[in-house]
OpenMM code with the backbone's topology and positions (N, CA, C; nanometers):
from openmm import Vec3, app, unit

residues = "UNK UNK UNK UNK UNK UNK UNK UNK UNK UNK UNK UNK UNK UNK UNK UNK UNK UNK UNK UNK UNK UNK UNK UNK UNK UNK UNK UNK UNK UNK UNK UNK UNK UNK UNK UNK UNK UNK UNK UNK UNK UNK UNK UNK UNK UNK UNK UNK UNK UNK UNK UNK UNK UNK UNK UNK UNK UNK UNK UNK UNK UNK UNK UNK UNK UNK UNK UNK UNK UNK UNK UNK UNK UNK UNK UNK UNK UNK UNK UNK UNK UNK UNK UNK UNK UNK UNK UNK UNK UNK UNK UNK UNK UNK UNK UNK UNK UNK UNK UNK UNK UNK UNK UNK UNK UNK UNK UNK UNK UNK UNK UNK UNK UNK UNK UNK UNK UNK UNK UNK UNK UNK UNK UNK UNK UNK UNK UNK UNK UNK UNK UNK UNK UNK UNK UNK UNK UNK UNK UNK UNK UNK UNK UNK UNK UNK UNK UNK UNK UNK UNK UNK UNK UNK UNK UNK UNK UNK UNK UNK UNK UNK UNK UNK UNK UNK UNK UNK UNK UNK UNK UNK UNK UNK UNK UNK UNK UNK UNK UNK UNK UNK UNK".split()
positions = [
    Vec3(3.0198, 1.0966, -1.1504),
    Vec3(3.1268, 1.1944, -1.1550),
    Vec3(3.2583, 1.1235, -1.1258),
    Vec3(3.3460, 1.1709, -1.2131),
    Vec3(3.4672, 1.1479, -1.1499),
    Vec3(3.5539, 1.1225, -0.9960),
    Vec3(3.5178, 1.2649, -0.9741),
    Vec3(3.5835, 1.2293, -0.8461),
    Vec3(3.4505, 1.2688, -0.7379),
    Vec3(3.4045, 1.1959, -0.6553),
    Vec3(3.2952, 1.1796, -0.5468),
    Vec3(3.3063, 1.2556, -0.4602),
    Vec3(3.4580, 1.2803, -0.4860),
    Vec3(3.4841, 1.4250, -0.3025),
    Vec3(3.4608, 1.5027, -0.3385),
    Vec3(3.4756, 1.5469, -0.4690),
    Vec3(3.4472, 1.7013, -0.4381),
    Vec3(3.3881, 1.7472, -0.5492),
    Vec3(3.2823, 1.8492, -0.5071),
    Vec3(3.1297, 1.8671, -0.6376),
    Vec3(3.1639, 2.0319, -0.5912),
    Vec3(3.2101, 2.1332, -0.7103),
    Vec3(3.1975, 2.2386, -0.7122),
    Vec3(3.0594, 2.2641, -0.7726),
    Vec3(2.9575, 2.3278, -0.7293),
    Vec3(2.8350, 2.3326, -0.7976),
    Vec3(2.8191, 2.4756, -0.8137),
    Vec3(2.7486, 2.5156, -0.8984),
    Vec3(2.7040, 2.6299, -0.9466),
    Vec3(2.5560, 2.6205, -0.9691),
    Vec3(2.4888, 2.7432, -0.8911),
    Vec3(2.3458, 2.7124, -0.9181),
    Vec3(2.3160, 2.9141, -0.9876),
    Vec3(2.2114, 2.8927, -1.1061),
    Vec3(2.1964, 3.0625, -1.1444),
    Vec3(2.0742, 3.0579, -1.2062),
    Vec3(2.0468, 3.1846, -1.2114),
    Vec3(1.9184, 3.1994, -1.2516),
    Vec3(1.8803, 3.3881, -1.2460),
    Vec3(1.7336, 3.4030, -1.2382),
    Vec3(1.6965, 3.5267, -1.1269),
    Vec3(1.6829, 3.5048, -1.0442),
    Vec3(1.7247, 3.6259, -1.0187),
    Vec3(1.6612, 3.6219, -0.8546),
    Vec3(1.5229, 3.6265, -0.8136),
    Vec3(1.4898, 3.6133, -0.6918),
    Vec3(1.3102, 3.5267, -0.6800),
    Vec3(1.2942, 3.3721, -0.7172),
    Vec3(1.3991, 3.2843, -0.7657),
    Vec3(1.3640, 3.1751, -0.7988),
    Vec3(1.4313, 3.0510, -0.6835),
    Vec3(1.4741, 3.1230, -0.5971),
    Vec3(1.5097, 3.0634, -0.4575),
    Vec3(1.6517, 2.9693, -0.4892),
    Vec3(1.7118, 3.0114, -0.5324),
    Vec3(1.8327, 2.9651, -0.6057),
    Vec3(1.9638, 2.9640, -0.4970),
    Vec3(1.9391, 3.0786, -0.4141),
    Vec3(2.0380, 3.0534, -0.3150),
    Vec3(1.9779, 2.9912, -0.1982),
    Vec3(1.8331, 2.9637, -0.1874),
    Vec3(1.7716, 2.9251, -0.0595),
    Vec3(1.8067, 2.7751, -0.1330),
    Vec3(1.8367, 2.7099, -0.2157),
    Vec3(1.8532, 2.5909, -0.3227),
    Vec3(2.0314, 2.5329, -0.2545),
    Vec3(2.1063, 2.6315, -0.2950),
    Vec3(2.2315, 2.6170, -0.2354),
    Vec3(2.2333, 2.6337, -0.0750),
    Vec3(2.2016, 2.7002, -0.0174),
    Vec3(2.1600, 2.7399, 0.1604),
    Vec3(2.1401, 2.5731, 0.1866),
    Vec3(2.0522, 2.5020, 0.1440),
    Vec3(2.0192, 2.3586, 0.1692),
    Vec3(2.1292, 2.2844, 0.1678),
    Vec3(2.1642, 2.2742, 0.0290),
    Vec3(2.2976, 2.1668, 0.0321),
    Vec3(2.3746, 2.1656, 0.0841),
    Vec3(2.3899, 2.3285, 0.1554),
    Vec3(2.5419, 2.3638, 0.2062),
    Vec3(2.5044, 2.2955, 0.3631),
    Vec3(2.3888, 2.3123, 0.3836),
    Vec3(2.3599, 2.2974, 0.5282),
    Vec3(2.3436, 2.1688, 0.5231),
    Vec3(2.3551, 2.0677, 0.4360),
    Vec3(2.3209, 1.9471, 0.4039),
    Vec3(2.4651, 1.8512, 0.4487),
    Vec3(2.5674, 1.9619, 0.3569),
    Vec3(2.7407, 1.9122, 0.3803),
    Vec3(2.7726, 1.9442, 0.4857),
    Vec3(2.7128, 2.0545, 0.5506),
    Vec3(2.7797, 2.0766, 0.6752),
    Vec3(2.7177, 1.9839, 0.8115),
    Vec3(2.5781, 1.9562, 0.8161),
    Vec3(2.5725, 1.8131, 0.9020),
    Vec3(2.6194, 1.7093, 0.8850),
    Vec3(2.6900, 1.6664, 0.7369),
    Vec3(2.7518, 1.5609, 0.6933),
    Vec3(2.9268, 1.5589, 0.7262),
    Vec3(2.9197, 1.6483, 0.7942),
    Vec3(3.0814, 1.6786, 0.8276),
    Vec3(3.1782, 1.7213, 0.7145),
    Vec3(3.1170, 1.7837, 0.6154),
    Vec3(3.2146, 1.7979, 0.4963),
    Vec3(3.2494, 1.9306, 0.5167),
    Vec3(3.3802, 1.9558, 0.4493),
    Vec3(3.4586, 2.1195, 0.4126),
    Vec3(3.3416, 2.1551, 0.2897),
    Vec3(3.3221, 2.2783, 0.3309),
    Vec3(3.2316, 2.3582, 0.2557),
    Vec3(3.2460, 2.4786, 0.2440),
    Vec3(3.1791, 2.5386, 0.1341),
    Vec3(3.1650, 2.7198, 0.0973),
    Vec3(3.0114, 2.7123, 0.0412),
    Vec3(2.9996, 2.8195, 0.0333),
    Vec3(2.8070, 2.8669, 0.0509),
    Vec3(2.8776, 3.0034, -0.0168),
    Vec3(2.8503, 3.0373, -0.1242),
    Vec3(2.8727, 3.2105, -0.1695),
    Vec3(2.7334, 3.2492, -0.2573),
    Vec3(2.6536, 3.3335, -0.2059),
    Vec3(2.5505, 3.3456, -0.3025),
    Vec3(2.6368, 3.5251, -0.3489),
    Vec3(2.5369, 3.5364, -0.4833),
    Vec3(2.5690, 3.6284, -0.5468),
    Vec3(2.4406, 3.6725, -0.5950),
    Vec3(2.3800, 3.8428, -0.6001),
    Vec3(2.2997, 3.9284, -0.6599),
    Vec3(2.3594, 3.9756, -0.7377),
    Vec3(2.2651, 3.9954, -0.8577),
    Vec3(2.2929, 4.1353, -0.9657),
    Vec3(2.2305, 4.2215, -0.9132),
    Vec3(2.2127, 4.2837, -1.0066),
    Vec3(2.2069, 4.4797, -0.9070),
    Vec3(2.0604, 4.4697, -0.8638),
    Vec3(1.9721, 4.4283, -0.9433),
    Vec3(1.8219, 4.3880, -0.8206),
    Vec3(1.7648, 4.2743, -0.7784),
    Vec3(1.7734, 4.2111, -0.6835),
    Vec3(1.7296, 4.0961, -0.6126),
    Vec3(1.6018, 4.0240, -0.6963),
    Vec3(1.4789, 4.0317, -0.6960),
    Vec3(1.4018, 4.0053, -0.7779),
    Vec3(1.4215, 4.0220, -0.9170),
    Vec3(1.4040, 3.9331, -0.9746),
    Vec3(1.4338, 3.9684, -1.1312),
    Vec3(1.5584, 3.9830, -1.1840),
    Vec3(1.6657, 4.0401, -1.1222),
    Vec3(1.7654, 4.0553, -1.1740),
    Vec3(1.8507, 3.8739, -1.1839),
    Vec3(1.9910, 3.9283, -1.1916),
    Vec3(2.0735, 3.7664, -1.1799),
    Vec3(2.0654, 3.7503, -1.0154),
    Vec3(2.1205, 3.5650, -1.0322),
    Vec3(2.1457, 3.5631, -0.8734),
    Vec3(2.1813, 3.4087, -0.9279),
    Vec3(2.3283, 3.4020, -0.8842),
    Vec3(2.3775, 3.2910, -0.8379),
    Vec3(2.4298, 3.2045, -0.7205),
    Vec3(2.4525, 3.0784, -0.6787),
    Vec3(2.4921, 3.1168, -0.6029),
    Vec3(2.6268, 2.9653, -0.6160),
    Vec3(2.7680, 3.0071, -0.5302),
    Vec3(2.8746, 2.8639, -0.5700),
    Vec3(2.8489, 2.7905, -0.3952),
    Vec3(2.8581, 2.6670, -0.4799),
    Vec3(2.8803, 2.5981, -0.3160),
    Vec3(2.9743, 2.4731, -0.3506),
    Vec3(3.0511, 2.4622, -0.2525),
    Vec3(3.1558, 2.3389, -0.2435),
    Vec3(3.1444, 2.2780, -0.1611),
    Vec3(3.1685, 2.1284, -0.2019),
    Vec3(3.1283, 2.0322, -0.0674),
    Vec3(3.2446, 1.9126, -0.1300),
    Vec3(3.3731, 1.9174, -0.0225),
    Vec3(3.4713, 1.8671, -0.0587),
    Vec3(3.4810, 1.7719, 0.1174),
    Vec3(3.6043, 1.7059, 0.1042),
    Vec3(3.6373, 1.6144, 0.1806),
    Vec3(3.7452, 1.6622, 0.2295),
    Vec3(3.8039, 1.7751, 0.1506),
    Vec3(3.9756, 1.8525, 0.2052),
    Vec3(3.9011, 1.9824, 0.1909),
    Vec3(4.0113, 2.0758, 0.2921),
    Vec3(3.9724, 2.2072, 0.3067),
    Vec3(3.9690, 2.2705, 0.1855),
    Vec3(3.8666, 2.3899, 0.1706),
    Vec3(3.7846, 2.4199, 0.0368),
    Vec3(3.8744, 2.5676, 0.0564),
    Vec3(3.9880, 2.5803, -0.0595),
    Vec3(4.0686, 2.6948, -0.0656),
    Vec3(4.0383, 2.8185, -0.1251),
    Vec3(3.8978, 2.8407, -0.2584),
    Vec3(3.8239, 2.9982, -0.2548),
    Vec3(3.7185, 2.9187, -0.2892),
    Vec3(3.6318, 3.0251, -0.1884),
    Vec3(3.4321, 2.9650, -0.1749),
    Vec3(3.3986, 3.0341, -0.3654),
    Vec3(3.4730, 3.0759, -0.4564),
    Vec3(3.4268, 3.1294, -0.5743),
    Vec3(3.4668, 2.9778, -0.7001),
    Vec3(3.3623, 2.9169, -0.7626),
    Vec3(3.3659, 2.7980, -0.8256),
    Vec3(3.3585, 2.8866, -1.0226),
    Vec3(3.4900, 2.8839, -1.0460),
    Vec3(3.5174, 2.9239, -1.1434),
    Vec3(3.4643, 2.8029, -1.2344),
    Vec3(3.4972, 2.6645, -1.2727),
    Vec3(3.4831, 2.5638, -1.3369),
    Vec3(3.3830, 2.5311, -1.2701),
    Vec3(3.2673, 2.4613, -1.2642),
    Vec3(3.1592, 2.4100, -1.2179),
    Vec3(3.1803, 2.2653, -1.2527),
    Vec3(3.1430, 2.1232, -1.1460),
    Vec3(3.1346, 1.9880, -1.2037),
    Vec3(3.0271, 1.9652, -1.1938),
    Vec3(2.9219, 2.0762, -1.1833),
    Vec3(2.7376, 2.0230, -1.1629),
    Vec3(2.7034, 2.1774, -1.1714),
    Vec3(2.6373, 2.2165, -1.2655),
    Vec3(2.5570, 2.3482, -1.3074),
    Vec3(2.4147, 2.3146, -1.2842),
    Vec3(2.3416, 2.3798, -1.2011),
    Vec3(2.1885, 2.3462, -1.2372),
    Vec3(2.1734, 2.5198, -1.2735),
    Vec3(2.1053, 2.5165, -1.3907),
    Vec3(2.0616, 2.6909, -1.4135),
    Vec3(1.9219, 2.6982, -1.4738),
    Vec3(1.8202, 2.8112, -1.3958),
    Vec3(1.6802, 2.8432, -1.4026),
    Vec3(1.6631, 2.9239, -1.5083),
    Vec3(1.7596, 2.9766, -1.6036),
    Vec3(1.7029, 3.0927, -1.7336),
    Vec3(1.8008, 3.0728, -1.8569),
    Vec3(1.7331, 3.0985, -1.9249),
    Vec3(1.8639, 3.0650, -2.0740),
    Vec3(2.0146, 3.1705, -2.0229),
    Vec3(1.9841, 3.2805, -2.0016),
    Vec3(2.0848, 3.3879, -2.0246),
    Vec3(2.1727, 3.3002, -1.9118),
    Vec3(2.1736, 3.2691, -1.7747),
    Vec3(2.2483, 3.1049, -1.7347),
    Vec3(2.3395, 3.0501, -1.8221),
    Vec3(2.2495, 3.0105, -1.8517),
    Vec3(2.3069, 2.8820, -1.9533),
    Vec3(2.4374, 2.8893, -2.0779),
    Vec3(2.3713, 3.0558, -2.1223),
    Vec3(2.4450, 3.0805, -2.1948),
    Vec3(2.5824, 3.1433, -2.1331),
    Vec3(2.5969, 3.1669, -2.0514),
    Vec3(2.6806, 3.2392, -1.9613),
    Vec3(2.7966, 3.1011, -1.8809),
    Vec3(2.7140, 3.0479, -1.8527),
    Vec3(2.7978, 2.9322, -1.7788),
    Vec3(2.8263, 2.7964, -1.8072),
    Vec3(2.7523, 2.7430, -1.9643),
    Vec3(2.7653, 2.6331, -1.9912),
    Vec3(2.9161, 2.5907, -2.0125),
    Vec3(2.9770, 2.6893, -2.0998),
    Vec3(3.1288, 2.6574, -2.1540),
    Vec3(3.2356, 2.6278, -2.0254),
    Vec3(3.1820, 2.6853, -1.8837),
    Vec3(3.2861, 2.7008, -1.7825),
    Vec3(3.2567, 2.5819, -1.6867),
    Vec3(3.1491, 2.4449, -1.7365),
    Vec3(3.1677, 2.3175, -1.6404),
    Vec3(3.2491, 2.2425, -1.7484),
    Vec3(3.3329, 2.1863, -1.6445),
    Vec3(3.4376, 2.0858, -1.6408),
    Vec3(3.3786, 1.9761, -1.6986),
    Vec3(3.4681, 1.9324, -1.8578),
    Vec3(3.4522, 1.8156, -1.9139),
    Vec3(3.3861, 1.6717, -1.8096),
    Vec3(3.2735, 1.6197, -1.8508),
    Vec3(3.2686, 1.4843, -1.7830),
    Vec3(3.1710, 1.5603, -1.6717),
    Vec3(3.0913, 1.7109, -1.6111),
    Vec3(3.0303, 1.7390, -1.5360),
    Vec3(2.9138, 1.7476, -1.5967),
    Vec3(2.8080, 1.7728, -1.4814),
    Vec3(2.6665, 1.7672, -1.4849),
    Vec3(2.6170, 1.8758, -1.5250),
    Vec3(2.4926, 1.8647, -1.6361),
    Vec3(2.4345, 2.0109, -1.5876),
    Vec3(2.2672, 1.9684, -1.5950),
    Vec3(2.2042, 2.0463, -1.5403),
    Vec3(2.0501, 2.0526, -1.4922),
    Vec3(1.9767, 2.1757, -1.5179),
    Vec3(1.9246, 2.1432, -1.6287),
    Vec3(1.8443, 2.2898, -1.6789),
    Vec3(1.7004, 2.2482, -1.6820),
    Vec3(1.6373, 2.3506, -1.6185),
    Vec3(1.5230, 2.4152, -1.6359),
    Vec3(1.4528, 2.3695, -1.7497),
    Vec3(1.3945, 2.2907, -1.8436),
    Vec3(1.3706, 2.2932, -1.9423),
    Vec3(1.2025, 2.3471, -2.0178),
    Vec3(1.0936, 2.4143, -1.8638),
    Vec3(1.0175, 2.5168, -1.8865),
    Vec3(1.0600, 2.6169, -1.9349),
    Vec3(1.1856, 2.6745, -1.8888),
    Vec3(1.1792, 2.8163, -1.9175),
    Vec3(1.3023, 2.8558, -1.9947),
    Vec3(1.3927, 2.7347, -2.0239),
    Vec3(1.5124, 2.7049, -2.1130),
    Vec3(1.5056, 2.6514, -2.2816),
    Vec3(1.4965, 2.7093, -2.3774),
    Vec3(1.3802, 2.6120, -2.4617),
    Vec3(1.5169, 2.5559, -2.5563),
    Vec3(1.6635, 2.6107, -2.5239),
    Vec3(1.7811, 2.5402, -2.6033),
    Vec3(1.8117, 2.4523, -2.5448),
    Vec3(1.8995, 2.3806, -2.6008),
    Vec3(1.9420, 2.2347, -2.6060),
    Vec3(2.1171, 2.2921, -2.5567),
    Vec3(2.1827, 2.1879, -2.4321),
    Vec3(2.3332, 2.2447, -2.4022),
    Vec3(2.4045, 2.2112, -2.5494),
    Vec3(2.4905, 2.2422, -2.5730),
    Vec3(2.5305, 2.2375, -2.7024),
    Vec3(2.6887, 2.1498, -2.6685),
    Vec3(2.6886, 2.1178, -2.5703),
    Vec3(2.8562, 2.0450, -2.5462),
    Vec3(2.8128, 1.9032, -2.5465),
    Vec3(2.9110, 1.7736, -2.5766),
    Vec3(2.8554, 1.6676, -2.5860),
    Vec3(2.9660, 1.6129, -2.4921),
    Vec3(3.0087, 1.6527, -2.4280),
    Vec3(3.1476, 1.6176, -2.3122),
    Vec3(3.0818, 1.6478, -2.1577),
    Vec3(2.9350, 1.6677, -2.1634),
    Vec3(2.8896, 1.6781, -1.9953),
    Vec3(2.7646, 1.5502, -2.0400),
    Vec3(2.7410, 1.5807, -1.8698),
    Vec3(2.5840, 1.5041, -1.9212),
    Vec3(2.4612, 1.5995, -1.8735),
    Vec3(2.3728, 1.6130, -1.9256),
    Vec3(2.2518, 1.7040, -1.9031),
    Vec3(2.1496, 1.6178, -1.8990),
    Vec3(2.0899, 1.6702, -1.8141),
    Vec3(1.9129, 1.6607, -1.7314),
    Vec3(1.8473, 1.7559, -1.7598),
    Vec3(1.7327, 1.7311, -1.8443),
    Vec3(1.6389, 1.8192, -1.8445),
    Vec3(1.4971, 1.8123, -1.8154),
    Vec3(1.5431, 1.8905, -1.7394),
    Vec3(1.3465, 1.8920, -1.5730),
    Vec3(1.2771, 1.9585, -1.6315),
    Vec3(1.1469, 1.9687, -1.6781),
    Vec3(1.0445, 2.0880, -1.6995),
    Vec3(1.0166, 2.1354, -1.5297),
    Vec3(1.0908, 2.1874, -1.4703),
    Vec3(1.0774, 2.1851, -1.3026),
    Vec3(0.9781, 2.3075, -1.2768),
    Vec3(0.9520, 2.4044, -1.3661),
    Vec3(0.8718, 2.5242, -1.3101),
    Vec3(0.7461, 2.4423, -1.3438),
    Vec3(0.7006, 2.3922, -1.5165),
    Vec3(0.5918, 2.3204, -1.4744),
    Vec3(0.5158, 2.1865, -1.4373),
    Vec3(0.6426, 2.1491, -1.3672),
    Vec3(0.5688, 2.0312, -1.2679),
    Vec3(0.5247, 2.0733, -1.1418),
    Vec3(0.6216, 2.2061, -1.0921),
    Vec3(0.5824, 2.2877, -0.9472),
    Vec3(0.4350, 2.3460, -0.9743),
    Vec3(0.4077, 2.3803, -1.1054),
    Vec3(0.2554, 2.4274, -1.1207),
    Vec3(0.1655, 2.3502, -1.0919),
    Vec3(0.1683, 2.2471, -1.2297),
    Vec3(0.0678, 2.1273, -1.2049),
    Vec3(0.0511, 2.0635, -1.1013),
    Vec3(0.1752, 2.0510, -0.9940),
    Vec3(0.1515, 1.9792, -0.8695),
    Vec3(0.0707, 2.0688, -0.7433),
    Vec3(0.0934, 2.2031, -0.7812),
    Vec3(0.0500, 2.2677, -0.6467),
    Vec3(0.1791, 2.3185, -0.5741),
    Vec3(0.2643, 2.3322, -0.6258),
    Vec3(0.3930, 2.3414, -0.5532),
    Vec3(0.4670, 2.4563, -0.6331),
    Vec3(0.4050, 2.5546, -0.6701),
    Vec3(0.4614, 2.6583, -0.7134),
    Vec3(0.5479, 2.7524, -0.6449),
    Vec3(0.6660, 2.8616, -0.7084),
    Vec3(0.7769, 2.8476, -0.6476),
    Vec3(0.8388, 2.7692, -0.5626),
    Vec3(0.8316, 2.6175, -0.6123),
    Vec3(0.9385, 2.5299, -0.5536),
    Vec3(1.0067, 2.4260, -0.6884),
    Vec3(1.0144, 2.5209, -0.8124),
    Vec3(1.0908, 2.4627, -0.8999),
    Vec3(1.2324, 2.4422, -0.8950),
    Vec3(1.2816, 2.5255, -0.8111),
    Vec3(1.4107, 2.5201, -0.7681),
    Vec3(1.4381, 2.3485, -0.7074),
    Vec3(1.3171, 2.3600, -0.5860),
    Vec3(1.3799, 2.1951, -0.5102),
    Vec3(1.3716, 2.0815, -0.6347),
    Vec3(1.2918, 2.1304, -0.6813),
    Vec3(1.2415, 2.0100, -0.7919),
    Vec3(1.3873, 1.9616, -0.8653),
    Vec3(1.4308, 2.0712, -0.9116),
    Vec3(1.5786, 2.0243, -0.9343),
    Vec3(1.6484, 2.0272, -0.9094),
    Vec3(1.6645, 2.0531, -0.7375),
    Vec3(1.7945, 2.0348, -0.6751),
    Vec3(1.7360, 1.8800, -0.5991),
    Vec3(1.6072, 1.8260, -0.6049),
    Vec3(1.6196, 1.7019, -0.5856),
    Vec3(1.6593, 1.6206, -0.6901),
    Vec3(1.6860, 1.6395, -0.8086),
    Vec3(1.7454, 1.5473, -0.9734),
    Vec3(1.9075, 1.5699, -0.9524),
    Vec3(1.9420, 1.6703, -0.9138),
    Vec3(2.0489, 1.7020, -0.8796),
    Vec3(2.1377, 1.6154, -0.7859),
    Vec3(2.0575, 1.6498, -0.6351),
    Vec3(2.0766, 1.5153, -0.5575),
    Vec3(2.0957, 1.4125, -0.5834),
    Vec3(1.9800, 1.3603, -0.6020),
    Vec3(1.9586, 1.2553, -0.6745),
    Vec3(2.0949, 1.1558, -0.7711),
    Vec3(2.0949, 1.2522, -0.9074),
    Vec3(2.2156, 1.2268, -0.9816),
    Vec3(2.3536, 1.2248, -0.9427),
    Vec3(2.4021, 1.3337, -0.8702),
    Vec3(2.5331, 1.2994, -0.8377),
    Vec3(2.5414, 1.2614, -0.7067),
    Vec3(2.4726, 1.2176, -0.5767),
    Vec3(2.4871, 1.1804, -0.4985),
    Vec3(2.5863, 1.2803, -0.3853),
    Vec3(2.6221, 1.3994, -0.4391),
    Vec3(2.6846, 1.4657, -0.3759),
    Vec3(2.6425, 1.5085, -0.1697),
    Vec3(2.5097, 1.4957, -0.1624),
    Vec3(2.4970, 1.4623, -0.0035),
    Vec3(2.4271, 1.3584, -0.0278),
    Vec3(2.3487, 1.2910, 0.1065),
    Vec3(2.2457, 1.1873, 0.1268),
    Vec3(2.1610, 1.2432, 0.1089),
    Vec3(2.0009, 1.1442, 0.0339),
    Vec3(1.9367, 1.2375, 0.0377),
    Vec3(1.8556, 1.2660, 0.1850),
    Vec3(1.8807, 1.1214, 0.2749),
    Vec3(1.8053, 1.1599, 0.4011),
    Vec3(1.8919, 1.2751, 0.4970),
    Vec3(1.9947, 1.3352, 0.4369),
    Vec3(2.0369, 1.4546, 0.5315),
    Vec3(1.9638, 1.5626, 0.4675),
    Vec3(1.9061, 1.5818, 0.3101),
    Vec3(1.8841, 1.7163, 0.3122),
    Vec3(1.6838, 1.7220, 0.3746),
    Vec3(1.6360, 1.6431, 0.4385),
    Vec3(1.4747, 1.6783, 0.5400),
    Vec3(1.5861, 1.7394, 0.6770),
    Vec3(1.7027, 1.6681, 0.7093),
    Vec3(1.7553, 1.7339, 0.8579),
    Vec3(1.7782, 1.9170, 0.7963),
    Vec3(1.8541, 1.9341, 0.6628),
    Vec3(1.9147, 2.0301, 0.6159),
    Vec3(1.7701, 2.1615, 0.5806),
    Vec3(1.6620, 2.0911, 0.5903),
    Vec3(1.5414, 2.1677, 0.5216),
    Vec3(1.4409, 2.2284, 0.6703),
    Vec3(1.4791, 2.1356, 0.7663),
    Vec3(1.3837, 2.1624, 0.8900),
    Vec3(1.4926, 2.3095, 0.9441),
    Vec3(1.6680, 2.3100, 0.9230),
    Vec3(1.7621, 2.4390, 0.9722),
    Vec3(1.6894, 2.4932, 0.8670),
    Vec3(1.6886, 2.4848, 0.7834),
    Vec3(1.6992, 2.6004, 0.6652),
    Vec3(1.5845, 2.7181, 0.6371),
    Vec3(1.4632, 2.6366, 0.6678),
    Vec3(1.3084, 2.7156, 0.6543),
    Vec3(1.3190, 2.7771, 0.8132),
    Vec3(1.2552, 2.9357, 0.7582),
    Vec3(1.2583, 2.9683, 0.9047),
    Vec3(1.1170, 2.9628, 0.9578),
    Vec3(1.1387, 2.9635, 1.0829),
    Vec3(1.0003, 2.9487, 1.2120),
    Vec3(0.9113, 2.9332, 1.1210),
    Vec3(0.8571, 3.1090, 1.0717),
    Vec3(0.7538, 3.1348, 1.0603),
    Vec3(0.6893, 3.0903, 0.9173),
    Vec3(0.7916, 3.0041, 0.8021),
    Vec3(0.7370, 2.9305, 0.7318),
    Vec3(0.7328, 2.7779, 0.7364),
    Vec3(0.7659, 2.6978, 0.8714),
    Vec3(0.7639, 2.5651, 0.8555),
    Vec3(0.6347, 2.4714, 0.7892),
    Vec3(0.5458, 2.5731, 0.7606),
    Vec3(0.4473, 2.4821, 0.7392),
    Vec3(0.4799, 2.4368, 0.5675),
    Vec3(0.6117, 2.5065, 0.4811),
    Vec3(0.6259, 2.4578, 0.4155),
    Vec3(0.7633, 2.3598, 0.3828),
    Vec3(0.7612, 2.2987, 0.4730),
    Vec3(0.8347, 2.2073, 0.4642),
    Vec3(0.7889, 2.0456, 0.3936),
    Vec3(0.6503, 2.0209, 0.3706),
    Vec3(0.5921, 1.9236, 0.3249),
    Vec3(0.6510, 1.9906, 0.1776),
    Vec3(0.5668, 2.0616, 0.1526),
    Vec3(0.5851, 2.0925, 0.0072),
    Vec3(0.7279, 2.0814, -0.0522),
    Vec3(0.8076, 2.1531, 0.0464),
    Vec3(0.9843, 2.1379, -0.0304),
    Vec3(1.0251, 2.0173, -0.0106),
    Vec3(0.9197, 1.8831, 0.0567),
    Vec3(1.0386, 1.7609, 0.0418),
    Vec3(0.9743, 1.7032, -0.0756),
    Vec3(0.8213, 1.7174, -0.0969),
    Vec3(0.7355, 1.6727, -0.2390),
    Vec3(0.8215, 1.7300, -0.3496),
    Vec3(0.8323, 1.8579, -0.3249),
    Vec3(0.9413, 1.9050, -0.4685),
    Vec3(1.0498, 1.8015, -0.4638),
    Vec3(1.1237, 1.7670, -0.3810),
    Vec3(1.2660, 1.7607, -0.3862),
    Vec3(1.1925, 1.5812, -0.4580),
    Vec3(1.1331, 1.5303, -0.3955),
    Vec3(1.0712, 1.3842, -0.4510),
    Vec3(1.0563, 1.3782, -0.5941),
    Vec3(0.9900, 1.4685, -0.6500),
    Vec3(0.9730, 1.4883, -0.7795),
    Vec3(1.0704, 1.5056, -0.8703),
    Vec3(1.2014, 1.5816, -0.7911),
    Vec3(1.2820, 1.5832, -0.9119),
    Vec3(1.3389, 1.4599, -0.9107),
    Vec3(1.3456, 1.3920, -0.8202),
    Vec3(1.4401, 1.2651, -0.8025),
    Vec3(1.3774, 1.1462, -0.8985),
    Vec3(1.2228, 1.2028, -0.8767),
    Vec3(1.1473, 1.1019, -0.9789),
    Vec3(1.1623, 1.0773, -1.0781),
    Vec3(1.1405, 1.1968, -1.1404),
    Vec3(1.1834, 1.2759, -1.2936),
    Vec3(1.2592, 1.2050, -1.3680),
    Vec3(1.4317, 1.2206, -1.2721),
    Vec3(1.5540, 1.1780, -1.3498),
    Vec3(1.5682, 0.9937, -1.3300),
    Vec3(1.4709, 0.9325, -1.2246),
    Vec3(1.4924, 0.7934, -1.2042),
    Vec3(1.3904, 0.7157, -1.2688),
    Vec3(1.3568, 0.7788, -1.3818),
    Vec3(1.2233, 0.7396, -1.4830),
    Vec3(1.3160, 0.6809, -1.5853),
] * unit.nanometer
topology = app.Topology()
chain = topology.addChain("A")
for resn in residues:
    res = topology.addResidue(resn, chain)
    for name in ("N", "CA", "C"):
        topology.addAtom(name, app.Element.getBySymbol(name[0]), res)
């Protein structure tokens, strides 16, 4: 990326696909890293199934609206995503699609795109609903926007109590996507 300080990201999809628990990480990732940050998740009118995005900023100067109109890193879980938000990342930005459940091709030749089959590698591995980490570890990974050894500190805040026992599984996801894109 251009500029290293500051990654407006946009993450979308439905909801149920842990998309803001996806952003919840990173944000909590920038914020042990000492960075200016925003965390804004967003529902459509029903939580499951419906839309759900969510913006997060992780800048080096104070972050002036938590709402990321231009995106420099899109990762999106459903075509209707894609189609919705491809035109609005910033020339020279990232995007990270889904490519289980996405079956078009981005159509701009001014970003660069990653494409994860991330829902079915979370199958085949045993790691179902954790297609999300899968590509927010390629994500990672690619733009370097946190470390990746802050987001296991960012994943032990983030999971609560009574699910820590999946914390193995969300760092195997997050491994996999990193794999994926370093193939």
């Amino acid at each position: 990326m251009a500029d290293n300080t500051n990654y407006e990201i946009l993450i979308a999809g439905f909801g149920g696909q842990g998309l803001l628990f996806s952003g919840k990480v990173l944000a909590y990732a920038g914020l042990l890293e000492g960075r200016e940050l925003s965390w804004l998740p967003s529902y459509g009118p029903e939580m499951r199934g419906g839309t759900a995005n969510c913006n997060v900023i992780l800048s080096d100067t104070p972050v002036g609206s938590p709402i990321v109109e231009n995106p420099n890193v899109l990762m999106v879980m459903n075509g209707p995503s894609l189609d919705k938000y491809e035109s609005a990342v910033t020339p020279g930005g990232m995007i990270f699609v889904d490519s289980s459940l996405i079956s078009r091709k981005v159509m701009r030749d001014d970003v660069t795109v990653f494409y994860v089959p991330s829902t079915q590698m979370a199958n085949e591995k045993g790691l179902s609903g954790l297609a999300n980490m899968i590509l927010l570890g390629a994500l990672v990974y690619k733009t370097g926007c946190v470390k990746e050894e802050t987001l296991a500190e960012a994943l032990k805040k983030v999971i609560p109590a009574r699910k820590a026992q999946l914390f193995d599984a969300n760092m195997s996801a997050l491994a996999l996507g990193k794999e994926y894109v370093q193939a």
